[in-house]
C-alpha positions in Angstrom: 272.3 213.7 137.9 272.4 209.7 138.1 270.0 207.5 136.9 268.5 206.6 140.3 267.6 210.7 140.5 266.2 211.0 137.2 263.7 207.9 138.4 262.7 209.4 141.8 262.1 213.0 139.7 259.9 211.5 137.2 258.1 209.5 140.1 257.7 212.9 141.9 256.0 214.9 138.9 253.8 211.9 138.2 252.3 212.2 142.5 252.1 215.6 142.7 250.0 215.7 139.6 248.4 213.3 140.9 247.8 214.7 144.2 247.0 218.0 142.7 244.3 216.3 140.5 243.0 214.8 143.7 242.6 218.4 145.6 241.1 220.6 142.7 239.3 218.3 140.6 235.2 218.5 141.3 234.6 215.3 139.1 234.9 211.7 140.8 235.8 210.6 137.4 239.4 212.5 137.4 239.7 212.0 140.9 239.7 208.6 140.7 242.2 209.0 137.5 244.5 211.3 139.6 244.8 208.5 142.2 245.8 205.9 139.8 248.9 208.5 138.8 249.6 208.6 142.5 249.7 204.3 142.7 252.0 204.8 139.8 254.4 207.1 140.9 254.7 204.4 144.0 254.9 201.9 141.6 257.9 203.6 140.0 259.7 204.4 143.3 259.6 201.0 144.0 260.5 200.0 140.9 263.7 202.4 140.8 265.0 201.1 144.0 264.9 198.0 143.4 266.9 198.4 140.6 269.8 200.8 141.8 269.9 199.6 145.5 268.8 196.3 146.6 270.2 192.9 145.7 267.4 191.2 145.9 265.9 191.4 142.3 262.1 190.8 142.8 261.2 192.4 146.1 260.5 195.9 144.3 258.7 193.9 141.4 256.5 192.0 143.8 255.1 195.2 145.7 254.6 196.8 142.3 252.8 194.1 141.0 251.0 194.5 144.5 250.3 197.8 143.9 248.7 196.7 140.4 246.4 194.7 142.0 245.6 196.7 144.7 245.0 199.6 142.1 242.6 197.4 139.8 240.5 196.6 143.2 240.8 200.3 143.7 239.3 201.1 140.3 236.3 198.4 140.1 235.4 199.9 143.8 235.9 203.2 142.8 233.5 202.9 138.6 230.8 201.3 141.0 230.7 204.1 143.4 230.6 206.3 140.9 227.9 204.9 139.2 225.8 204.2 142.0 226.5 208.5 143.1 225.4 209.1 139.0 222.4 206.7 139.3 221.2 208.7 142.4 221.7 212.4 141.9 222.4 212.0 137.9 225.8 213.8 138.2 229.4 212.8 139.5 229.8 215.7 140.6 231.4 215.7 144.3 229.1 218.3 145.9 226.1 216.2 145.2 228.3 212.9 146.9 228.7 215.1 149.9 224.8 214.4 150.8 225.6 210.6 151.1 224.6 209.6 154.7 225.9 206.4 155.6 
């Protein structure tokens, strides 16, 4: 197994963990935690090709740092939600969220 393999496999455990949190967790809390493994997992893929296949040395660290930001936007949207669903119905828990009415 090369390098480049052991990258993507790594990147592959870390989003289906990730997507796996997403599907069976009931807090907003861990979903939102199980998302940022999925942006890292990208991050990582992006990161691994850039190293073993492109010549161009900072296209895969420019989407990643992309990714960073995007994920930190992700995150401050994501805490306020929540907190606004826990100020509401004094849970996170995602049943009560599905009563939101836009």
């Amino acid at each position: 197994m090369n390098e480049l393999q052991v990258y993507l496999f790594v990147a592959l455990i870390l989003f289906c963990l990730g997507l796996t949190g997403v599907l069976q967790r009931r807090s907003l809390i861990a979903m939102l935690i199980s998302v940022e493994l999925m942006l890292n997992a990208a991050s990582l893929n992006f990161m691994a090709f850039n190293r073993f296949l492109t010549p161009e040395p900072a296209v895969g660290q420019i989407v990643t740092l992309f990714i960073i930001g995007t994920a930190a936007a992700e995150a401050a949207i994501g805490l306020s939600i929540i907190l606004a669903v826990f100020r509401r119905y004094q849970s996170i828990d995602i049943e009560r969220a599905r009563e939101l009415k836009g």
